[in-house]
C-alpha positions in Angstrom: 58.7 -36.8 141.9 57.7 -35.2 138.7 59.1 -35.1 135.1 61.9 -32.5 134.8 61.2 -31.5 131.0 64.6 -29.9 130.3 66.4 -32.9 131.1 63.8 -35.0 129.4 64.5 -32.6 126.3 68.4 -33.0 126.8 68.0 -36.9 127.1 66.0 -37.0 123.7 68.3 -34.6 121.7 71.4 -36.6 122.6 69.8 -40.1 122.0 68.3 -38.8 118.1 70.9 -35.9 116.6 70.3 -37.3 113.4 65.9 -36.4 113.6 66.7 -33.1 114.9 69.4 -32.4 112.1 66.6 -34.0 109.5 64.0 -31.6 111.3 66.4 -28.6 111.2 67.1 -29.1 107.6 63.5 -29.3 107.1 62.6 -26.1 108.8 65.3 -24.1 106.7 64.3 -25.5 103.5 60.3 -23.9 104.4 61.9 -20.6 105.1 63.8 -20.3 101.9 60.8 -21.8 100.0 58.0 -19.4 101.8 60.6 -16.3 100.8 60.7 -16.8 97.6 57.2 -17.1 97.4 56.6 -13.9 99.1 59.3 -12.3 96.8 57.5 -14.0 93.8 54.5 -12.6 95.1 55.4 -9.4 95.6 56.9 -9.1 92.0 53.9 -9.9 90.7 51.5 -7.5 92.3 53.6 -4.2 93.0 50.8 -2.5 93.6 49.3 -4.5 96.4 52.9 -4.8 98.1 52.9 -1.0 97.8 50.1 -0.9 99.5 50.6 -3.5 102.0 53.6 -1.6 103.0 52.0 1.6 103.7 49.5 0.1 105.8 52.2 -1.8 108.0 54.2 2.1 107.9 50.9 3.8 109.2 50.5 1.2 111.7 53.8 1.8 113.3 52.8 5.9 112.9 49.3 5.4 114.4 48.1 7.0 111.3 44.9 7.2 110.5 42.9 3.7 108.6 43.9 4.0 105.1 41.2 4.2 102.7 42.8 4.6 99.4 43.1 2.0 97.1 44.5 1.3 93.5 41.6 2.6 92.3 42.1 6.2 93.7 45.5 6.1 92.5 44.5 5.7 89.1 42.1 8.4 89.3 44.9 10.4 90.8 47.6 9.6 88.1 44.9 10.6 85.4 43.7 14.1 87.1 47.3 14.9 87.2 47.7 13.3 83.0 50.3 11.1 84.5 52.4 13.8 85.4 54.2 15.2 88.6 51.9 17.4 90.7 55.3 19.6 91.3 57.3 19.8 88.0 54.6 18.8 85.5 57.6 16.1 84.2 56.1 12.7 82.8 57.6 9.5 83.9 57.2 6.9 86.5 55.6 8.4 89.6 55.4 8.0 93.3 52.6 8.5 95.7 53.9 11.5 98.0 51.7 12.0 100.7 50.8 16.0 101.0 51.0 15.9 105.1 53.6 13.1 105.3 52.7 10.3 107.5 55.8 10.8 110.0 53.4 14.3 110.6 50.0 12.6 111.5 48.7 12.5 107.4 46.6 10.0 106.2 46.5 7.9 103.7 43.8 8.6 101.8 42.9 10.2 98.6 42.8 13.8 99.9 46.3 13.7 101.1 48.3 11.9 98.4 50.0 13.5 95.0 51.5 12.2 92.1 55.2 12.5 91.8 58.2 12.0 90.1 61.3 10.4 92.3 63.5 13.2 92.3 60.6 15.8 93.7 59.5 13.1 96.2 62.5 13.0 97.6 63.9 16.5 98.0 60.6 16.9 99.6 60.9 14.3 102.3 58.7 15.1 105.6 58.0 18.7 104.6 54.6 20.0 103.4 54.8 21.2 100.0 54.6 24.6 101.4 57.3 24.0 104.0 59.5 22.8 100.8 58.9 26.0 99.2 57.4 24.2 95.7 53.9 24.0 95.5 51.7 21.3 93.2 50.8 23.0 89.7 47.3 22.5 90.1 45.1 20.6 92.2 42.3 19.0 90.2 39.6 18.8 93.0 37.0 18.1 90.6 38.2 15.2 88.7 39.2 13.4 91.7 35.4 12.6 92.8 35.3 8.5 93.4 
């Protein structure tokens, strides 16, 4: 007759509730430690966590690989002089995406704008042209890589 595990299991967890309570104990303290270091982590590099975010959002989409990086963002902040692509106002900007990812976009350079909060969320899933507010310019030629 073989070993029955789960009673082998049962028979050890009766005999030793103070190792698995030590063990338990153990295991939360880890998770608490390795969230804070994610949270640290993610403080510190806003950009990155941006961006890691968007890839795990396109991955649930199936959206297209994502080639834009900080780099390209920069580039795109400073064709648009650090201003909304749809109300020109100055400020702290967003990336909207100009065929939003919940539509099939990509997330590249091509498809992303500079803007402000307010416009980037009164647009929402809608083309600019479905919104009915178009960007004020699009700077082809300054956005070369």
């Amino acid at each position: 007759m073989g070993i029955n595990w789960e009673d082998l299991v049962a028979r050890f967890k009766k005999l030793n509730p103070a190792l698995l309570a030590d063990y338990d104990l153990a295991q939360e303290q880890a998770k608490i430690v390795n969230r804070a270091n994610v949270k640290r982590w993610a403080q510190n590099n806003p950009e990155k966590n941006y961006l890691k975010g968007m890839r795990y959002e396109m991955s649930k989409l199936n959206a297209s690989i994502s080639d834009f990086t900080l780099a390209d963002w920069e580039l795109i902040k400073i064709a648009f002089n650090h201003k909304c692509a749809y109300c020109g106002c100055e400020g702290e900007l967003e990336r909207d995406h100009i065929v939003p990812l919940s539509r099939n976009g990509t997330h590249t350079i091509s498809n992303i704008f500079p803007a402000c909060k307010s416009c980037n969320t009164k647009k929402h899933t809608r083309t600019p042209s479905e919104w009915g507010i178009m960007p004020t310019r699009l700077p082809l030629a300054k956005l070369q890589r």
